[in-house]
C-alpha positions as CSV (number, residue, x, y, z in Angstrom):
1,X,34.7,-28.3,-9.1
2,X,31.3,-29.7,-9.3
3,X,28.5,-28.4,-7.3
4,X,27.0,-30.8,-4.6
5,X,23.8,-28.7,-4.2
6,X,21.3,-27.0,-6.5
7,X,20.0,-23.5,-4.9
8,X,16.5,-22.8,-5.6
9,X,14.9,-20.0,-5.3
10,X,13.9,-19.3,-1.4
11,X,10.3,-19.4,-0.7
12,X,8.8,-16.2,-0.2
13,X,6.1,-15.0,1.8
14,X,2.8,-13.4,0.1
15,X,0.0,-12.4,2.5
16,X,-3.2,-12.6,1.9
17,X,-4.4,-9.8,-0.7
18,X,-6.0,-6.6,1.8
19,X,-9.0,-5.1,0.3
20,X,-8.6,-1.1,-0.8
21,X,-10.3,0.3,2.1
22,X,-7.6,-1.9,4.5
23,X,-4.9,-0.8,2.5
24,X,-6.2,2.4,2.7
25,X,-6.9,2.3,6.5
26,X,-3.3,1.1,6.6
27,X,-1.5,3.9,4.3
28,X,-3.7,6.7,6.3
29,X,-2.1,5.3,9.6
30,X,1.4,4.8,8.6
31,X,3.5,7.8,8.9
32,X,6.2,6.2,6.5
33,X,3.9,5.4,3.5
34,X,5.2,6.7,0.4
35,X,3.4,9.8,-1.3
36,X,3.6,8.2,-4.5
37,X,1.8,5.2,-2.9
38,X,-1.2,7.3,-1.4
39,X,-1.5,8.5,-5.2
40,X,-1.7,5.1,-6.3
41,X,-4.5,4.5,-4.0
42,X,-6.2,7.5,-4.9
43,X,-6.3,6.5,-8.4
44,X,-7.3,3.0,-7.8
45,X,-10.0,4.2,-5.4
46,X,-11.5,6.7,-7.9
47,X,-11.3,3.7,-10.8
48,X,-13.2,1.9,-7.7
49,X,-15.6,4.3,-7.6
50,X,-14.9,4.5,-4.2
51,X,-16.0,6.0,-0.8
52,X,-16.5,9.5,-0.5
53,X,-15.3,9.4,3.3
54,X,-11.4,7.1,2.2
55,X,-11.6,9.4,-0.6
56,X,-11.4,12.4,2.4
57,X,-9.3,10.7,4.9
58,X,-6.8,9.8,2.1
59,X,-7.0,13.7,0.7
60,X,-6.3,14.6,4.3
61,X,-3.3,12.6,4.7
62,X,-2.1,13.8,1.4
63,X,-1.6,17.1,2.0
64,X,-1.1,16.7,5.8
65,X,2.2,18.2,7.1
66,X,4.9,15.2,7.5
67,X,5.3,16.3,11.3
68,X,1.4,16.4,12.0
């Protein structure tokens, strides 16, 4: 039976790209960001040569308790 209509792929949403310290900002808020995430940013922020104070708040929220 031949197909009447070609699927494409669906469009997909891509926001605009957040800077470190806003995905940072975002990660330290977040309760449900992934450990392995915050690590990513820690490594991209020290390749940055970042912020010594997102370089704190994101060492905080590292080792904070997952209750706190």
């Amino acid at each position: 039976m031949p197909q009447t209509h070609q699927a494409g792929p669906a469009p997909r949403f891509v926001p605009a790209a957040k800077t470190l310290p806003e995905q940072i900002a975002d990660a330290v808020e977040s309760r449900s960001t992934p450990l392995s995430q915050l690590l990513r940013l820690m490594a991209a922020l020290d390749a940055e040569g970042g912020h010594e104070s997102l370089r704190l708040r994101l060492r905080a929220r590292i080792g904070a308790p997952l209750d706190a």
